[in-house]
N, C-alpha and C positions, 0 to 999 in steps of 0.2 A: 319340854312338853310334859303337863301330866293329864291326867286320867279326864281331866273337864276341855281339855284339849282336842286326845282323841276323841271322844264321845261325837264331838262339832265334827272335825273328818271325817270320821267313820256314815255318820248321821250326814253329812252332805254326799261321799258315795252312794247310800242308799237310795237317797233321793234320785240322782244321775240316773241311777238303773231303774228306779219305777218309774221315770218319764222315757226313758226305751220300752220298756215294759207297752204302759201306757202307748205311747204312739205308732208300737205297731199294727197297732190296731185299724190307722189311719194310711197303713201303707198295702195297697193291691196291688202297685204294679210297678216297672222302672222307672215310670215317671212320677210318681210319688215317694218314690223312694230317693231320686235326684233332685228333683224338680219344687217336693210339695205339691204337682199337678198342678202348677200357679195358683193358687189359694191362698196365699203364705199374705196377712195384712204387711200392707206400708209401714209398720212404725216399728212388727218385728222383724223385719227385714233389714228392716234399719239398724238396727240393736243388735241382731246378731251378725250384719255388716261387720259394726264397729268390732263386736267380742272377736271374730275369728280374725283382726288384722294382731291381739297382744299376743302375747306367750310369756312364761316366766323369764323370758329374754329379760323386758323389761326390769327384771328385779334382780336381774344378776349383771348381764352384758353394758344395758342402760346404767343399772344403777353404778356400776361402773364409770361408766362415763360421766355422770353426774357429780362422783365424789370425785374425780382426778381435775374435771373440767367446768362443771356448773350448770348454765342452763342453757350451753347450746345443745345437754342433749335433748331438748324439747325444738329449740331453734331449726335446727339438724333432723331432727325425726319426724315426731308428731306433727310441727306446725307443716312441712311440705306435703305430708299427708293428710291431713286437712283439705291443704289448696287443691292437691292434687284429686280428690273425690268430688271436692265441690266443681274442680272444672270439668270433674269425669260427669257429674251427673245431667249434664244437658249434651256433653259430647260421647261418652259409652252407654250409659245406662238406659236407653230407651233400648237404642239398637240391639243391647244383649239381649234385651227382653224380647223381642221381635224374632231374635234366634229362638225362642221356642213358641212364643203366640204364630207365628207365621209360618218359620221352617220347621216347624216339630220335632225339636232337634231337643234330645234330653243330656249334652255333652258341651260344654260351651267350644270344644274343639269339632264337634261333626261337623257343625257347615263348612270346616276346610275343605272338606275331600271336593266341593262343588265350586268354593270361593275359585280354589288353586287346583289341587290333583289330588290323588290316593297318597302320593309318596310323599306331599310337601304335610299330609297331615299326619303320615307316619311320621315323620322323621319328632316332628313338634310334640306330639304325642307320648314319645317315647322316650325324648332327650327331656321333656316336662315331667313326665316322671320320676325319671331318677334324681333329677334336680330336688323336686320334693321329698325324697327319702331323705336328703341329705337333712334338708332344710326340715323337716321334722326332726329327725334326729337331733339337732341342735335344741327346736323346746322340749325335749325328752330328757336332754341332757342338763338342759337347766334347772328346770324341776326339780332333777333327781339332787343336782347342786344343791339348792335350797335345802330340799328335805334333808339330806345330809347335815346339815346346819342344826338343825333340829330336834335329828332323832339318834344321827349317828352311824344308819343305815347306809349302806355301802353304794353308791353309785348305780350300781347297775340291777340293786334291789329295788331303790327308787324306781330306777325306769321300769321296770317290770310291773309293778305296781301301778303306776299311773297307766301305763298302756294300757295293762288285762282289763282294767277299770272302763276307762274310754272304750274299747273297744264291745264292750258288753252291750254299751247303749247307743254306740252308734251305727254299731251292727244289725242290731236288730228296730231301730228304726225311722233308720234313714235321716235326712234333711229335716223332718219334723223334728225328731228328738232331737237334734243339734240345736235348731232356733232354738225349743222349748228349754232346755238344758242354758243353751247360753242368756235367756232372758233371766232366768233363776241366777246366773251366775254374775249378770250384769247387778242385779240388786245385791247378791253377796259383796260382789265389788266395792258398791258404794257405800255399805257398811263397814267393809274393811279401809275402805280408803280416806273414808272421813274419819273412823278409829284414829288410825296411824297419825291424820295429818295434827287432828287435837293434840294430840298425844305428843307429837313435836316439838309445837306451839308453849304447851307447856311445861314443856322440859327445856325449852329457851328460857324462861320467864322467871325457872325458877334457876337461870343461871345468871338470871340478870339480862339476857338478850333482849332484845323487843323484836316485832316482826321485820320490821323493816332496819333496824338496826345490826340486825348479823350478818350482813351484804359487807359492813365494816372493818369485820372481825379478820383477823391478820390469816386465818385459818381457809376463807375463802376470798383472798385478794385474788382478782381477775377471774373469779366463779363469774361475775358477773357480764362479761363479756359474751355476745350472741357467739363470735366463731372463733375457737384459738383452736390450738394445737394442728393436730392433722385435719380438722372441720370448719375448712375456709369455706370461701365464697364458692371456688369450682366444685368444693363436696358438695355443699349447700344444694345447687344449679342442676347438678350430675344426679342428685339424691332426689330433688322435684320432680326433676321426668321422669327416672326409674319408677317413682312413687306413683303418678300420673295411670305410668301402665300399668304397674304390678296390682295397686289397691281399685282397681276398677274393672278385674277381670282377667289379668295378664297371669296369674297365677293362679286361677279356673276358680279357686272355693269363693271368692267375693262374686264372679260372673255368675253362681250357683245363684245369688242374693236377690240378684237385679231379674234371675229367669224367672224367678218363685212367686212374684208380686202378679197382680192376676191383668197388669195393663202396661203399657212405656210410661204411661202417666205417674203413678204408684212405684216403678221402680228410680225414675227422679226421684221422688218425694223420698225413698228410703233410702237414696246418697247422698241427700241436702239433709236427713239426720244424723247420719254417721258422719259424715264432715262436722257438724256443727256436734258434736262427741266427742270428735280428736280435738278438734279446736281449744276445747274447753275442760275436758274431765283430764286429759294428762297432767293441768297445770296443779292440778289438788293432787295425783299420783306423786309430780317428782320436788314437791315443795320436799317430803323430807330427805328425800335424797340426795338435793343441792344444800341441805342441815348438816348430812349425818358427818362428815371431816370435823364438826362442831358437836359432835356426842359420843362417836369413835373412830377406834382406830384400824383400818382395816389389815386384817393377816395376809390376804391376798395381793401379790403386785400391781395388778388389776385392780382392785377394790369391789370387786365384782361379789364380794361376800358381806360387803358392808350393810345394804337393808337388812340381810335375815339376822347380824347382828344387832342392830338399831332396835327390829321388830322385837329380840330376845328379850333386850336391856328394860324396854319402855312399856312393853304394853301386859296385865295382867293377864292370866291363865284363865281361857274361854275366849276372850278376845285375840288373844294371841292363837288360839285355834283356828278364829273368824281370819285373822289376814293369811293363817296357813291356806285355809280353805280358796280365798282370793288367789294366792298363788297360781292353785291347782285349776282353780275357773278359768285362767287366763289360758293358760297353757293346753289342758281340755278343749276349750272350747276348738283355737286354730287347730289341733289336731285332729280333731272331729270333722273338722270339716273339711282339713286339708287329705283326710282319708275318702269322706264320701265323692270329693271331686275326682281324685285319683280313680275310682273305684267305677265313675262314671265314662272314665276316660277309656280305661280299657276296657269295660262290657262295651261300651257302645262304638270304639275307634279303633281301637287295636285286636281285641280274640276274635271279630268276624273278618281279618283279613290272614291272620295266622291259621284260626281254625274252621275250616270249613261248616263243622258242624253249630258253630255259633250264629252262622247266616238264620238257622232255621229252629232257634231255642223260642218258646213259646214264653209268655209272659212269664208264668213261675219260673221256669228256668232262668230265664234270665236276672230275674231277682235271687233267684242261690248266687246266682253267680255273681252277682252283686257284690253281696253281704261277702262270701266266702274272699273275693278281691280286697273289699277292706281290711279282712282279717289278714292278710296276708300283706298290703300295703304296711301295715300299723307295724305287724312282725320285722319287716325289713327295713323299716326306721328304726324301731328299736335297737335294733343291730348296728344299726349306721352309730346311733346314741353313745354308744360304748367306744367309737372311736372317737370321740368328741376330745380334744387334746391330745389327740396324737397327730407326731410330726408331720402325717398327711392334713388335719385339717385345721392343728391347732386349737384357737380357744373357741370359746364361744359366740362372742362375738363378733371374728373373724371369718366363721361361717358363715353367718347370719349375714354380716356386710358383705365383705369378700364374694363371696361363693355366691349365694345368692340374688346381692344385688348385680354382680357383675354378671351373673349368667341369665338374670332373667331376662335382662331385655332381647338379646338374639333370640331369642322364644317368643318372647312376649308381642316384640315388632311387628311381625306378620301375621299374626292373630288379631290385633287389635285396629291396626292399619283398615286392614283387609275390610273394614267397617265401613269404612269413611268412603264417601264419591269422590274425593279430591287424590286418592290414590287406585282409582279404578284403573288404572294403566300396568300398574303390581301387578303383576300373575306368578306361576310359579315356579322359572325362573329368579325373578327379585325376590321371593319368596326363601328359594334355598341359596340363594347368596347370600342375603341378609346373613341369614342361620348361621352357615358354614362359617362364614369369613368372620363372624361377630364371635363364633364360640373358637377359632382358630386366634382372633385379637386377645380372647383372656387369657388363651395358654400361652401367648407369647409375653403378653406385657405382665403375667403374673411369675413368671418362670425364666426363662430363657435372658429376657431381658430385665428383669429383677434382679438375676443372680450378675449383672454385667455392671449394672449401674450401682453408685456407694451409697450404700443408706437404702438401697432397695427404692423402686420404683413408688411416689409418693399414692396413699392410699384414694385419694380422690381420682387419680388418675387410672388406679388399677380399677376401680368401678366406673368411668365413664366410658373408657377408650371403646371398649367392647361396644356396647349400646351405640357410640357417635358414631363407628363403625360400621352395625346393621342398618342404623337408620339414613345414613346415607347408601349406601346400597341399595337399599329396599328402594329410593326414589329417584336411584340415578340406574339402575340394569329397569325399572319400568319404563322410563324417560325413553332411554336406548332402544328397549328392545319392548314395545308395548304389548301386553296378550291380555285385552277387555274384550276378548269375545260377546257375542249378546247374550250365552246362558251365565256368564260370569255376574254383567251388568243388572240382568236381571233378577239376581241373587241380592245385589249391593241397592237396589231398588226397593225391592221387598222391606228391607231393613231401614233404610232412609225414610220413607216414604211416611209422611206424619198420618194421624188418626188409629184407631185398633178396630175398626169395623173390620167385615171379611171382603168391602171392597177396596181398603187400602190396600191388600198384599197384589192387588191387581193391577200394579203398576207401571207405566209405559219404560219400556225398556229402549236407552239412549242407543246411537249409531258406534259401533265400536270405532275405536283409534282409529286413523287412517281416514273416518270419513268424516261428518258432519260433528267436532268435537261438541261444540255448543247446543245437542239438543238435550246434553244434562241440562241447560239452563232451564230448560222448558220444562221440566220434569216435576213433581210436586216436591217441595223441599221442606225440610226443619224449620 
């Protein structure tokens, strides 16, 4: 990097901050602070959907996978996440939205306490949390990877850096400055991303490759296959449904997205953009990435360093600023937002059951207490960031899948479930089964039984077992043991229940289990 480099960095932090600046201005209260007070349009909703699902993951972890394996890491990644919002957005995305037009609920985890109990939305709550420290810390650590790359700056400077930064504007202005930041960041993107892929292009060209001719090249035999290595068919399968939950509200900051649009209508519409975003802008991200074993040579075992090399070699001083700055969008953004959900979670789920005095904090209060949560969210990822390849959690990568995929779904299950009238029989019971049994599944088949079997338990299986685990639980202790009471029913009503007038939330509430099952039939449906 030199001096026309940083200038573009430095000059895209500033901007972050005067659109914190800027939109606190637009925040009065928790619910504008979480929520956007649903005002937030369809398309940036959409937009900042899609920015809060990257991180610099992609440009270290992915790209990784890219140069060892080719382009099942789009196969494998992006495209299930795609499928998996497009079919969220007629099966989650109203309903989330209805959790705050109807229940006035500024936490996509408070209507637990009413779905199931106090304790099944503690536990969710609390175990989602720290899930997310983790799972931050990995794009913290990324980032700092990259920048490393770059500057030379030491790891854990990086991370400091990027967090105090984030944290500046997303503290001070909530869910606004995150869309507004990630819609700025979305455009940075795609001038970084069209940079790089030209930039490719013609650096094949001028080795003689053609576009479609370096699929031949001895350098990427069998890049071209959708699933090799440890990313068969069962990852593939295991990775849709994880993806299903996680990117439609299972890990709260994308359920932020769908609350913020100001109808169920509008929050559709901004998860049939972000689907049709994953769909289609990954495949211009990871064109040079399934190149780069054809431009160099990666230092890392992983390969996981290979884009910020590529980016080094290829592209001129200023533009090479522009894709640093990409980096930092991508990774910003999820954090940003994975901070404000946190941040929502426990002003509004967890300190009024610990703290007394939080039952009766008046609106400012409760917005200190906000902001002062994220700050402290952001802090304790940072710190997680720093253990990123140690022997507790390994690479980064391994986080990111491992950890995260395999831990969200026992979380995610009875949150998301808890939606749907076809599992009105759930209470919570099946609730904290699901949980227990599904987070007591990772530590057996990541551990215990990892360390038994040769060659370690295969990676598909360490991410589904958990998940196949809660989800059958979740629908066989409801089956057994049914608790659809009628405040429960008429919670799952409320949400189901098509139109956004104030007489839809007035919904007839069915006959609990036991009695007349079929008068959900009767009920107004989707």
């Amino acid at each position: 990097m030199n001096g026309l480099d940083w200038a573009v960095l430095i000059g895209y932090f500033g901007v972050m901050v005067a659109i914190g600046i800027w939109s606190h201005k637009r925040v009065d209260d928790v619910s504008d602070f979480f929520t956007a007070g649903g005002k937030m349009p369809w398309w940036l909703s959409g937009i900042s959907h899609h920015m809060s699902g990257y991180s610099a993951v992609m440009f270290t972890g992915y790209a990784g996978i890219a140069y060892t394996y080719g382009v099942t890491s789009f196969v494998t990644w992006s495209f299930p996440i795609a499928l998996g919002i497009a079919i969220g957005s007629k099966l989650f995305a109203p309903r989330i939205n209805r959790l705050r037009s109807r229940l006035h609920v500024a936490s996509p985890l408070e209507y637990l306490k009413n779905r199931y109990d106090l304790k099944t939305q503690q536990a969710l709550a609390w175990s989602g949390m720290l899930l997310k420290i983790v799972d931050v810390g990995a794009k913290w650590a990324a980032i700092a990877t990259l920048l490393s790359v770059f500057t030379g700056i030491s790891l854990n400077q990086g991370i400091l850096i990027t967090g105090a930064i984030t944290a500046v504007y997303c503290t001070i202005g909530g869910l606004w400055a995150d869309a507004l930041t990630e819609l700025g960041q979305f455009v940075i993107q795609l001038l970084a991303g069209v940079a790089m892929f030209i930039a490719v292009v013609l650096k094949l060209n001028d080795k003689g490759i053609g576009f479609l001719g370096a699929w031949d090249e001895p350098e990427l035999q069998g890049h071209g296959e959708p699933l090799v290595g440890p990313y068969g068919t069962v990852f593939l399968l295991a990775f849709l449904f994880i993806k299903l939950f996680e990117y439609n509200g299972g890990m709260l900051n994308q359920a932020q997205r769908y609350m913020a649009t100001a109808s169920a209508k509008e929050a559709e519409r901004s998860a049939r953009l972000s689907a049709v975003l994953w769909l289609v802008w990954p495949l211009v991200l990871f064109f040079p990435m399934w190149m780069s074993p054809l431009l160099v040579d990666a230092q890392k075992p992983d390969g996981s360093d290979s884009y910020g090399l590529m980016t080094e070699q290829l592209l001129p001083h200023g533009l090479l600023g522009l894709v640093i700055v990409g980096f930092f969008s991508h990774t910003m953004a999820m954090c940003s937002s994975d901070a404000n959900a946190i941040a929502a979670v426990f002003t509004r789920d967890c300190a009024p059951v610990v703290w007394r005095r939080a039952r009766s904090w008046s609106q400012g209060q409760g917005l200190r207490v906000a902001r002062i949560t994220t700050v402290v969210f952001l802090g304790l990822s940072m710190a997680a960031a720093t253990q990123v390849n140690s022997p507790t959690f390994k690479d980064i990568i391994t986080v990111v899948i491992k950890w995260v995929a395999g831990l969200m779904g026992p979380m995610a299950i009875p949150m998301m479930l808890g939606l749907l009238r076809p599992f009105r029989r759930s209470g919570p019971t099946a609730a904290l089964t699901s949980w227990s049994m599904g987070l007591l599944a990772f530590y057996l088949v990541n551990y215990p039984i990892n360390d038994r079997v040769s060659g370690g338990v295969p990676l598909q299986y360490q991410v589904s077992i958990p998940l196949a685990v809660s989800l059958v639980l979740y629908i066989l202790v409801g089956f057994i043991k049914p608790e659809d009471t009628p405040e429960r029913l008429a919670i799952i009503e409320k949400i189901n229940t098509d139109g956004d007038g104030e007489g839809a939330a007035a919904a007839a509430i069915p006959t609990p289990a036991g009695g007349v099952d079929d008068v959900i039939g009767t009920s107004a449906r989707d």
